[in-house]
C-alpha positions in Angstrom: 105.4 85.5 96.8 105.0 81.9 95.7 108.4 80.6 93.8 108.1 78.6 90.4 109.3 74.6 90.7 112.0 73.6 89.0 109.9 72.1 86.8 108.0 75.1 85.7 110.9 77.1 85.5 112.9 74.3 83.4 109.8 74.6 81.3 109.8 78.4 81.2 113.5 77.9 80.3 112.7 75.2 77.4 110.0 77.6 75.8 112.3 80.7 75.5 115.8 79.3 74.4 113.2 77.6 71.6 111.6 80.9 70.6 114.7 82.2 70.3 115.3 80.5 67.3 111.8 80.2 66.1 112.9 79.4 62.7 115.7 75.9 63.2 114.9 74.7 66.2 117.0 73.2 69.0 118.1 69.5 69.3 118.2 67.6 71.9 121.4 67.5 72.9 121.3 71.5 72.9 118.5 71.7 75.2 119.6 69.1 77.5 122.7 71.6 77.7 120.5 74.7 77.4 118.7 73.4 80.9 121.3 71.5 82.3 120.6 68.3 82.6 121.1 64.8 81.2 119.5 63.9 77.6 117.3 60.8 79.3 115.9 63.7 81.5 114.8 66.3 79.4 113.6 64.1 76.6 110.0 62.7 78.5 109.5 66.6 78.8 109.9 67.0 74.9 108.0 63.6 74.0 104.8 65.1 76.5 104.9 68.6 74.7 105.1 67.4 71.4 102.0 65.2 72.1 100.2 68.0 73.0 101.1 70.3 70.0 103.4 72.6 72.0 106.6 71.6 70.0 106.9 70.4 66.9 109.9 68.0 65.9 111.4 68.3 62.6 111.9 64.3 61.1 115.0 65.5 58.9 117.3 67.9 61.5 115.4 66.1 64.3 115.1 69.3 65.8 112.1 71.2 68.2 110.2 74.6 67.4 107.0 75.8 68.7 104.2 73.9 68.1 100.8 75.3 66.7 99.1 74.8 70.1 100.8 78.0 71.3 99.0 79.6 68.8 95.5 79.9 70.6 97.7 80.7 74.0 99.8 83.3 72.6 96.1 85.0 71.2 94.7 84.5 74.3 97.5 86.1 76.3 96.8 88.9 73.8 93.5 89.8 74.3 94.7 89.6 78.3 97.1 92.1 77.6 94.9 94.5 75.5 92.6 95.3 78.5 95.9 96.1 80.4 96.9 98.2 77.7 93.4 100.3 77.7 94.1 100.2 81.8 97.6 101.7 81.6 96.3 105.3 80.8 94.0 105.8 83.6 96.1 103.8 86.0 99.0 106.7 85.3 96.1 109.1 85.7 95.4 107.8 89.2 98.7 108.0 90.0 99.8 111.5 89.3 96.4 113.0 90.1 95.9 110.9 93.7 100.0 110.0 94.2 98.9 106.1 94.9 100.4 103.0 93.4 98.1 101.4 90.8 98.4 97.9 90.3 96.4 95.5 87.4 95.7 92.4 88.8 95.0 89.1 86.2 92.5 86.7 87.4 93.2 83.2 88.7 91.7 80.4 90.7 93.5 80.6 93.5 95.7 83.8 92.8 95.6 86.4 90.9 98.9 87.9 88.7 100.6 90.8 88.7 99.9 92.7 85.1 101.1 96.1 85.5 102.7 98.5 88.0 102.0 102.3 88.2 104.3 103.2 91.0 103.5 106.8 92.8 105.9 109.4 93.9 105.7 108.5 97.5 107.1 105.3 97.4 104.4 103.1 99.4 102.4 100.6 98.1 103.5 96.6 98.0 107.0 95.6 96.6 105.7 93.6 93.8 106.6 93.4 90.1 105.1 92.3 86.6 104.3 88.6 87.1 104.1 88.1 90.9 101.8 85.9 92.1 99.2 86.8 95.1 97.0 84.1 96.2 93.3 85.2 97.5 92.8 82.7 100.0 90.1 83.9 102.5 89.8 86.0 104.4 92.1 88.2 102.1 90.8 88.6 98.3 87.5 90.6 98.8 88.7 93.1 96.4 88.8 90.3 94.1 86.1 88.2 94.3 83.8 91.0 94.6 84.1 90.6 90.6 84.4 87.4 89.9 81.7 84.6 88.9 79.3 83.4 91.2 81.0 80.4 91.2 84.4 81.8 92.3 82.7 83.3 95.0 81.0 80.5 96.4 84.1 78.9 97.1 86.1 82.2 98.3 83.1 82.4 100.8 82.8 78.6 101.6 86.5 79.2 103.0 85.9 82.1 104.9 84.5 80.8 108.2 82.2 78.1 109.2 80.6 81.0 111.3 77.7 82.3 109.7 77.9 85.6 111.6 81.0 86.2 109.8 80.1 84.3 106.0 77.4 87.5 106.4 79.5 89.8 106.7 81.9 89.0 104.0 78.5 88.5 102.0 77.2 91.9 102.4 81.0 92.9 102.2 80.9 92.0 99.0 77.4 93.5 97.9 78.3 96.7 99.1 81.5 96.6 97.1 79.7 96.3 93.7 77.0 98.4 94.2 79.3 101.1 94.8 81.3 100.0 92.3 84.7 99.5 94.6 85.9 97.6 97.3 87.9 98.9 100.2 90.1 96.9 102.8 91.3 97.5 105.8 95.3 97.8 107.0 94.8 95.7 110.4 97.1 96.7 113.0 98.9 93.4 112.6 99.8 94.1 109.3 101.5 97.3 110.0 103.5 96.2 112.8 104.6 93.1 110.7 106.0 95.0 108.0 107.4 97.7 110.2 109.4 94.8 112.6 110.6 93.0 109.3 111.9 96.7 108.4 113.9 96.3 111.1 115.8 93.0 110.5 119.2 93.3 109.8 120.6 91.3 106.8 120.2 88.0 108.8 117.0 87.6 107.9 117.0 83.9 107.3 118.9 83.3 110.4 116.2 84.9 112.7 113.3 83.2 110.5 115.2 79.8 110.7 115.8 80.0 114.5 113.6 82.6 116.3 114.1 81.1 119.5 117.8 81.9 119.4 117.9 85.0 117.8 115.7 86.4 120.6 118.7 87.2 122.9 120.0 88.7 120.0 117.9 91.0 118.4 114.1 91.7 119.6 112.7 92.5 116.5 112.5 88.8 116.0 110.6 88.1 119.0 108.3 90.7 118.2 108.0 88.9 114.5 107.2 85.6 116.0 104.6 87.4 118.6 103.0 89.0 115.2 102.8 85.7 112.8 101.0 84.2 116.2 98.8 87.2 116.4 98.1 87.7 113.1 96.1 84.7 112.6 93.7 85.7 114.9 93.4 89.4 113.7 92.8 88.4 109.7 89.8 86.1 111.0 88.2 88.7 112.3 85.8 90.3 109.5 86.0 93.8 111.0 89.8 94.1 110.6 89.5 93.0 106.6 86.6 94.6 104.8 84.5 98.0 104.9 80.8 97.6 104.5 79.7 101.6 105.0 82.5 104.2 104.1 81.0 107.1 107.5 82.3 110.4 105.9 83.8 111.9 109.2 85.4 108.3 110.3 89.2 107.6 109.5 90.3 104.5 108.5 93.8 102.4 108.0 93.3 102.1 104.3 95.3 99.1 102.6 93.6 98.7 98.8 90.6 99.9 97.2 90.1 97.7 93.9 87.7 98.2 91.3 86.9 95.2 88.6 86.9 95.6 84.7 85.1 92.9 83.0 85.5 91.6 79.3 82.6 91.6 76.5 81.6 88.2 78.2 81.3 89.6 81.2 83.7 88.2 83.3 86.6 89.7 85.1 89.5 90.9 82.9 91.6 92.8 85.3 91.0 94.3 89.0 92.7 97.3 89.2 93.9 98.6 93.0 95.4 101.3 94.7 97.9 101.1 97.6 99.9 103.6 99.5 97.3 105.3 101.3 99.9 105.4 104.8 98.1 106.6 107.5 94.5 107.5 108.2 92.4 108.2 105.4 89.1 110.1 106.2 85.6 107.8 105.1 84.8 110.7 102.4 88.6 111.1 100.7 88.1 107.2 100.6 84.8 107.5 98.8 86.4 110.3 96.4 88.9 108.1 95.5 87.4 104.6 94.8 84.6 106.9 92.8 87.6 107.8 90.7 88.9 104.4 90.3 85.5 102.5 89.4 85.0 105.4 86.9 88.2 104.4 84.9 87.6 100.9 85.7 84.3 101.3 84.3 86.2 103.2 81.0 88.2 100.1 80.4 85.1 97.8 80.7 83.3 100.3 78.0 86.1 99.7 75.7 86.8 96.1 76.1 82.7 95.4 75.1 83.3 97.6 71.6 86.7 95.7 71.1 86.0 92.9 68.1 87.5 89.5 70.1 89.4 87.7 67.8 88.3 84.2 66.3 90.6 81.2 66.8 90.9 79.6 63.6 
C-alpha cells in the first residue's frame, strides 16, 4: 500500500490537533511543537492554508482554526460516506449469507480508497483496512473502470497494451462486465504463489527484500520470491490471466474479486463494492450466482442514492 509523505501526514497531523480545539485555536508556537519542527518551518504551511480558506487566523490571540473552505469538503465527504452507509447493510448481507469479504471501494484517478470492510468468517480476502490506498494501474482495475466515466476508461485502456489484440479484449472485458452487471477477475497463478512464498518469510523480511542475492543460501523462499516478481510481470500482461469475458457454467475458475459499481444521482461512480476470499476453484455458475447477488445490492444502493436529496453548498 502506498505510504503518506511527510508532508501529507504533517498536514493530516496539522488538521486534527486544530479540530481538536475547534473553538481557540492553536498558535504557532504550539503547532510547531504539535508537529515537531522549527517555527520558520511550519509557518509557509500555515501562510498557504490560510490563503486558501483552510485555516483562519484570529488577529487578536493570533491563533489558527478551521477555515470555512472545509466546509464544502467536510459536506462532500458526507455525501461519500452516505452511499457507504446505504452499502453497509447489504455488504454484511453478502457476508453472512455467501461467507466472502465485502469491501467498498471510493473512487480515484489513479487509485481507489478503501471505505469499508465486511470481513467473513473464513478469514481470506486482502489485509487491507479503512483508508488504504489501491492504485488501478492496468492491467489490474477492470473491476473498476468497468464503472467509471468514459473518460477514466480511455485512459485505463490507453495503458493497457499497445497491442490491439489485447486493448480488445480488455474492451469487451469491460462490456461484458456491465451488461451483466459485475465484473469478475482472475487469481493468476503468480499471484497465488507470491502470497503463499511471502507466507513463508520469516521475520527478516526486509533483509531478504533488501539483499535477495544473499539470502538465497539462506532461505529459498526468497529465491522463489525474486523468480515470482520476474515472472509476474509477464503473467499480469497477459489478458487471459486478469479478466473473464464468458462465466461457462461447468468451467472452474481461480476467482480473485467480483465487483459491482453503485453510481450517484449524477450518474457517476460512488462506490464499487467487491468480494474476495473465494480460495480455491469456484465453479462458472456459483460465480454467476454470486455476482447476481452482488449487482442486485449494488443496484439497491444506486436506487437509494438517486431518491437521496444532495445537499446545496451555500
Amino acid at each position: 500500500m502506498a505510504r503518506p509523505s511527510p508532508q501529507t501526514e504533517r498536514l493530516v497531523s496539522l488538521v486534527d490537533a486544530i479540530a481538536a480545539r475547534p473553538e481557540e485555536g492553536l498558535t504557532l508556537s504550539e503547532i510547531a511543537r504539535h508537529l515537531a519542527v522549527t517555527p520558520a518551518t511550519c509557518h509557509p504551511m500555515l501562510v498557504s492554508l490560510t490563503e486558501l480558506g483552510w485555516l483562519v487566523r484570529h488577529p487578536v490571540r493570533r491563533t489558527y482554526r478551521l477555515g470555512p473552505a472545509l466546509i464544502t469538503v467536510g459536506r462532500a465527504a458526507s455525501r461519500g460516506l452516505g452511499a457507504v452507509d446505504l452499502a453497509r447493510p447489504g455488504m454484511q448481507r453478502l457476508r453472512d449469507d455467501l461467507g466472502l469479504t465485502c469491501i467498498a471501494l471510493a473512487p480515484g484517478e489513479t487509485h481507489v480508497t478503501v471505505a469499508e470492510v465486511v470481513r467473513g468468517p473464513s478469514g481470506h480476502g486482502p489485509h487491507v483496512h479503512v483508508g488504504d490506498q489501491i492504485p488501478i494501474a492496468p492491467p489490474l482495475g477492470v473491476g473498476y473502470v468497468s464503472w467509471a466515466d468514459e473518460q477514466t476508461l480511455r485512459r485505463w485502456l490507453d495503458g493497457v497494451t499497445a497491442d490491439p489484440v489485447k486493448r480488445a479484449h480488455h474492451e469487451q472485458a469491460v462490456k461484458c462486465a456491465r451488461a451483466r452487471g459485475y465484473a469478475v477477475e482472475l487469481v493468476t497463478r503468480v499471484e497465488t504463489e507470491l502470497g503463499q512464498t511471502l507466507a513463508r518469510l520469516d521475520e527478516h523480511l526486509d533483509e531478504h527484500l533488501a539483499g535477495l542475492a544473499a539470502a538465497d543460501a539462506r532461505n529459498p523462499s526468497a529465491a522463489r520470491l525474486r523468480t515470482l516478481l520476474e515472472e509476474i510481470a509477464t503473467e499480469l500482461g497477459d489478458p487471459a490471466q486478469d479478466s473473464v469475458l464468458d462465466l461457462e457454467p461447468g468451467r472452474e475458475y481461480r476467482i480473485g474479486r467480483i465487483g459491482a459499481g453503485v453510481l450517484d444521482a449524477a450518474g457517476d461512480v460512488a462506490l464499487v463494492i467487491a468480494l474476495h476470499g473465494f480460495g480455491g476453484r469456484t465453479e462458472g455458475s456459483r460465480a454467476a450466482e454470486v455476482g447476481a447477488r452482488l449487482a442486485a445490492v449494488a443496484a439497491g444502493v444506486t436506487a437509494q442514492l438517486a431518491d437521496t436529496p444532495v445537499a446545496q453548498d451555500t
